[in-house]
C-alpha positions in Angstrom: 0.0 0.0 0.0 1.9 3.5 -0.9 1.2 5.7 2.5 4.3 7.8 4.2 5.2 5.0 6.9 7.9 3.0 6.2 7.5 -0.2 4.8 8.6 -3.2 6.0 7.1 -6.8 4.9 8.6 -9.8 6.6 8.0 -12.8 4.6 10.5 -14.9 7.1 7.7 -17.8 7.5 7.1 -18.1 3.8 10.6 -18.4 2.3 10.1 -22.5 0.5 12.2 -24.9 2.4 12.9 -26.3 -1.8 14.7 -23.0 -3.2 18.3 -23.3 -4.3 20.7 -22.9 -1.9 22.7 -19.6 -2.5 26.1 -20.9 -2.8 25.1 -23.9 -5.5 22.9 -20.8 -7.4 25.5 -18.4 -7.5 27.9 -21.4 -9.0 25.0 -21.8 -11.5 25.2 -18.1 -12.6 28.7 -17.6 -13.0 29.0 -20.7 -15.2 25.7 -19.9 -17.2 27.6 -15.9 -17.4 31.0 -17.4 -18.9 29.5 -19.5 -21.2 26.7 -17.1 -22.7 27.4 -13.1 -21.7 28.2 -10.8 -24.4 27.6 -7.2 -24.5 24.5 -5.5 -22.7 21.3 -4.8 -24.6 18.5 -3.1 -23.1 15.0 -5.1 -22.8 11.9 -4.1 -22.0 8.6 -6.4 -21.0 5.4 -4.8 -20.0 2.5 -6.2 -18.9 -1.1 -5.2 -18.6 -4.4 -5.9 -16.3 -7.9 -4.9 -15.8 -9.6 -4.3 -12.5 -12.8 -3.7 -10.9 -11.6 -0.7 -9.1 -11.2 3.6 -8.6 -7.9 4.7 -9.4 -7.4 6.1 -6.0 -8.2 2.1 -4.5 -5.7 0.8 -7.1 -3.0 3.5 -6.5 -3.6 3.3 -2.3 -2.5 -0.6 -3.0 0.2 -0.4 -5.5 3.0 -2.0 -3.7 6.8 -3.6 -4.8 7.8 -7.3 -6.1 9.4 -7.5 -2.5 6.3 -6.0 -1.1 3.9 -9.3 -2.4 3.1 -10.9 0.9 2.6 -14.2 -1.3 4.9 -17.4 -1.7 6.4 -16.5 -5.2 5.0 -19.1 -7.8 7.5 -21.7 -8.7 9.3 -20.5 -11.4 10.9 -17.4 -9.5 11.5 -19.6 -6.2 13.3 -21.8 -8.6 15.8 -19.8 -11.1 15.9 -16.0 -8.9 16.8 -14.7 -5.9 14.0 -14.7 -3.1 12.4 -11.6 -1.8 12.3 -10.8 2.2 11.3 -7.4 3.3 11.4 -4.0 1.9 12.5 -0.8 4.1 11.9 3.1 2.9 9.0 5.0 1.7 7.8 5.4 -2.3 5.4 8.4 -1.9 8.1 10.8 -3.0 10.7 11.5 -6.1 14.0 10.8 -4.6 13.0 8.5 -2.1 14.7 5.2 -1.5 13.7 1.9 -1.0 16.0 -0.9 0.3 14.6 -4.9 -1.0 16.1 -7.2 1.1 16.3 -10.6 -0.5 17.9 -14.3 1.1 20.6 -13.8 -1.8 21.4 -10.2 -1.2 19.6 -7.0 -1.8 18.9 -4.0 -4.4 18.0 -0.6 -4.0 15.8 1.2 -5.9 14.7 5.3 -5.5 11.8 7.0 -6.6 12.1 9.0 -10.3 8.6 9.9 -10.9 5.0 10.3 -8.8 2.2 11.3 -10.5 -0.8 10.7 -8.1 -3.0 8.3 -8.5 -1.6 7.6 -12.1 2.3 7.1 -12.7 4.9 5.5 -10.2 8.7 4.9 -11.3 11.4 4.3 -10.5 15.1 3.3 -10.5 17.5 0.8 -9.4 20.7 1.9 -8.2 22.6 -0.8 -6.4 22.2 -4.6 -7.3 23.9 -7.2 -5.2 21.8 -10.7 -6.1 24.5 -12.8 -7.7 23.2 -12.6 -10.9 24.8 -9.5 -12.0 26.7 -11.3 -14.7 23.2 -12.4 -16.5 21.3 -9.7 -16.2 20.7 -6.0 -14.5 17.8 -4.5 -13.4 17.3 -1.1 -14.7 14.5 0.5 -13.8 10.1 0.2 -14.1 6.8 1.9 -13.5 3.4 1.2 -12.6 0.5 3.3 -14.9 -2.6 3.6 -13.9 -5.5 4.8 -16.4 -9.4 4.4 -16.5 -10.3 2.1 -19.1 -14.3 2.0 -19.4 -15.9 0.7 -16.5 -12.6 -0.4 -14.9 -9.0 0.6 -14.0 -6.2 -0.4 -16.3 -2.5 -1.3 -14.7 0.6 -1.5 -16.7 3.5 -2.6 -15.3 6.9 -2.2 -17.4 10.0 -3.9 -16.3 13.6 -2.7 -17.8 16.6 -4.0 -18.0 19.9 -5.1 -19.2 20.7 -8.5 -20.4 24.4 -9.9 -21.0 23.1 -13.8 -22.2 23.1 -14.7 -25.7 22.0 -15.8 -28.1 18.7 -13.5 -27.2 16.5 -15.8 -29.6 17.0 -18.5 -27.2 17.6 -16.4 -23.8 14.8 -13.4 -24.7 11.8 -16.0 -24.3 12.5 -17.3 -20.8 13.7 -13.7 -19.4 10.4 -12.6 -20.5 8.5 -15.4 -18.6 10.3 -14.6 -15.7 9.3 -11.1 -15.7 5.8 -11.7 -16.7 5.6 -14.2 -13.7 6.8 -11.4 -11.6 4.4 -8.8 -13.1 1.5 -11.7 -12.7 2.8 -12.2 -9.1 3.0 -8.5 -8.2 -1.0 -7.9 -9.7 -2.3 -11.1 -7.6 -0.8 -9.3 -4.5 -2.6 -6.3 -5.5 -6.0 -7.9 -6.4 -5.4 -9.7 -3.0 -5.4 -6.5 -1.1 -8.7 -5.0 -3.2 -10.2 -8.0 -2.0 -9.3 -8.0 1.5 -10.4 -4.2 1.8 -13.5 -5.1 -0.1 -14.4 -8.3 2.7 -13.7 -5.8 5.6 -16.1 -2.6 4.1 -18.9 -5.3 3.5 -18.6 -6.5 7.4 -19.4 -3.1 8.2 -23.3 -3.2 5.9 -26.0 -4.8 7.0 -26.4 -8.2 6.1 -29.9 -7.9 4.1 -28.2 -5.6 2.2 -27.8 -7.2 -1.4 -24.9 -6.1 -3.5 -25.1 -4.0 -6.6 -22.0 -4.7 -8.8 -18.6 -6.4 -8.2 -16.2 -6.0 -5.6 -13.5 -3.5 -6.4 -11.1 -5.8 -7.5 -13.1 -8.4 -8.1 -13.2 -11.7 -9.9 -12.8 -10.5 -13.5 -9.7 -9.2 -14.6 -7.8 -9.4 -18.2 -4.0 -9.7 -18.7 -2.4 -8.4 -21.7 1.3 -9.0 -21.6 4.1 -7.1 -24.0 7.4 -7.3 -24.8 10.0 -5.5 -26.5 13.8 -4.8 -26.7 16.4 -2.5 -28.2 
């Protein structure tokens, strides 16, 4: 949820007792990096969802990859580093926030705030062990009406060192749109739980009108595309 406290979200009692330990995964990367790095080229993959919600309910529960307080679907548990806690505040350009992760951590601050549409930022320090495949750049979260709903975008950059891309480009671009997926469900999660708590507080003969913001129905569009 973006508010001015700090954020903190342990996730201590969710970390999978399966994920790869961090000495064999490091191994893993620096062999994959020597065999397939080359020079960097900028990707980008974007992905985009449909809710049942204000703009002011979606932008009140925007919240970080690191934020998520969800087990991470397989796929990211198995081939990245796992997410722990986050610490610093994102309602403000220049701001900082500090993602602690079981492998290491990265630090991203605040370029852009544009209430309740545009949130970016940047990463400036990356210390996950996986330096030598790729580099998180930056992203952003748009928000826009869309019809009845509220659209979300979320755009991911980065730089990539693995080639060939036709090979490596497909499977970074999973990963990301797992993340993206995983970062949505969170939000939806939140809209929901909000949602449950205002209807405890109507009376019980009362009989809904329309969907819960948030609700059931929502439409992912993913993108991709690299320079």
């Amino acid at each position: 949820m973006i508010n001015g406290r700090d954020i903190e979200v342990r996730m201590g009692d969710l970390i999978p007792r399966t994920r790869v330990p961090h000495k064999r995964a490091a191994r893993l990367y620096r062999f994959v990096s020597r065999l397939f790095a080359r020079e960097a080229v900028e990707e980008t993959i974007a992905t985009r969802v449909s809710f049942n919600a204000s703009l002011e309910a979606l932008w009140s529960h925007v919240m970080l990859y690191e934020e998520v307080p969800k087990r991470t679907p397989f796929l990211l548990r198995a081939l990245l580093p796992y997410p722990v806690r986050t610490k610093g505040e994102k309602t403000r350009v220049g701001a900082t926030v500090r993602c602690i992760y079981k492998e290491g951590y990265l630090v991203k601050r605040i370029t852009a705030v544009e209430f309740p549409y545009y949130l970016e930022f940047e990463v400036i320090e990356q210390h996950l062990g996986i330096e030598g495949c790729a580099r998180t750049v930056g992203g952003c979260y748009q928000i826009s009406a869309c019809g009845g709903a509220t659209e979300v975008e979320l755009t991911t950059n980065y730089r990539a060192y693995l080639r060939p891309r036709s090979f490596w480009l497909p499977l970074e671009a999973l990963l990301v749109r797992q993340l993206h997926r995983h970062i949505l469900r969170g939000i939806r999660g939140a809209l929901l739980s909000k949602s449950s708590a205002d209807q405890r507080n109507v009376s019980e003969s009362a009989e809904p009108q329309c969907p819960a913001p948030g609700g059931v129905r929502w439409k992912v569009s993913p993108s991709c595309s690299h320079r």
